[in-house]
C-alpha positions in Angstrom: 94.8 117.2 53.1 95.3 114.4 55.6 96.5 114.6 58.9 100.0 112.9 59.0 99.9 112.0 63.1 103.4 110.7 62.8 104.7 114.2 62.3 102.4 116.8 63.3 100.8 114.8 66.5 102.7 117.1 69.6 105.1 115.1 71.4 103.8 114.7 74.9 106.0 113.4 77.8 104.3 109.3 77.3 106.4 108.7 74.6 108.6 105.4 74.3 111.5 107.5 74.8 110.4 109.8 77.5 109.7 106.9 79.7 112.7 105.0 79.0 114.4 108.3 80.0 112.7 108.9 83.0 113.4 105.6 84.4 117.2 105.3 83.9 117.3 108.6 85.5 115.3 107.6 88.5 117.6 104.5 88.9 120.4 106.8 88.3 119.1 108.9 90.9 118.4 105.5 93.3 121.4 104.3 92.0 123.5 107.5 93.2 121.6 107.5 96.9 122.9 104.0 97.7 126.3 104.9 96.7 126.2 108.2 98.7 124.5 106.7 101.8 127.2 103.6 101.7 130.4 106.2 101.3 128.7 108.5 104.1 128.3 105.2 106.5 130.6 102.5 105.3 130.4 99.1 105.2 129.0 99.3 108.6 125.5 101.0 107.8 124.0 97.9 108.5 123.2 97.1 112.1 125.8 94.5 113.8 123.0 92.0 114.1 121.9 92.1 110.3 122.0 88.7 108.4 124.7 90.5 106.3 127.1 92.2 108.8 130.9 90.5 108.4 131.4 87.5 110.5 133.0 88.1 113.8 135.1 85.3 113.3 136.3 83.4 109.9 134.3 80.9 107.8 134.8 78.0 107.5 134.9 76.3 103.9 131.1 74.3 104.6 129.6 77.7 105.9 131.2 79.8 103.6 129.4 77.4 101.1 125.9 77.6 103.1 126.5 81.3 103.5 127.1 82.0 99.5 123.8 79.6 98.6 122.1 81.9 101.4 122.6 85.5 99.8 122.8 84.7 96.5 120.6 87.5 95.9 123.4 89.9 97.6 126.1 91.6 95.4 129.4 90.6 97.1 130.6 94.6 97.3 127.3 95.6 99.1 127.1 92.8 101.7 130.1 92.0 103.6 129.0 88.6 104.7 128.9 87.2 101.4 132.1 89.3 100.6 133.3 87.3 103.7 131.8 84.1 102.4 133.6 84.4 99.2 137.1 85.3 100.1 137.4 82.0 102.2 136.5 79.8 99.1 138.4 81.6 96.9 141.7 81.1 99.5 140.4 77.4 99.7 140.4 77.0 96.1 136.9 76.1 96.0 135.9 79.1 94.0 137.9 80.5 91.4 137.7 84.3 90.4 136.9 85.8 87.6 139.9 87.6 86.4 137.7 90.5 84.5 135.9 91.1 88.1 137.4 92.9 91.2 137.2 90.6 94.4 
């Protein structure tokens, strides 16, 4: 009699599955901590002196352009200065929202 691995090997915790598990529950888990720490501070859990704090005073339309190009890595509900950045184009008409997005 052979031995049929697919079925009688014992599942150990390296399978395809297992990992794909465990990492969308640790970025669940990451994913969760963010959200927490953000709701616990606010907006204003960065320091006033981070590249991303909200402007003190309004953009203009040329550095609301320079400021978008500069954190286009940023998510515009997680950094108020592109969130900043963004609402002055879109008032400008120089950026038109997507209507399935929040903004």
């Amino acid at each position: 009699m052979s031995f049929n691995w697919w079925r009688e090997a014992e599942p150990d915790e390296m399978s395809a599955q297992a990992i794909i598990d465990r990492v969308a529950a640790e970025w669940r888990a990451g994913h969760q901590h963010m959200q927490d720490r953000t709701e616990q501070h606010g907006t204003a859990a960065r320091p006033a002196g981070s590249p991303h704090a909200a402007p003190e005073k309004p953009f203009g339309v040329s550095e609301a352009h320079r400021t978008m190009q500069q954190h286009k890595a940023c998510r515009a509900d997680q950094c108020p200065r592109k969130a900043a950045a963004q609402r002055t184009l879109i008032d400008a008409g120089h950026m038109t929202p997507d209507t399935s997005r929040r903004y």
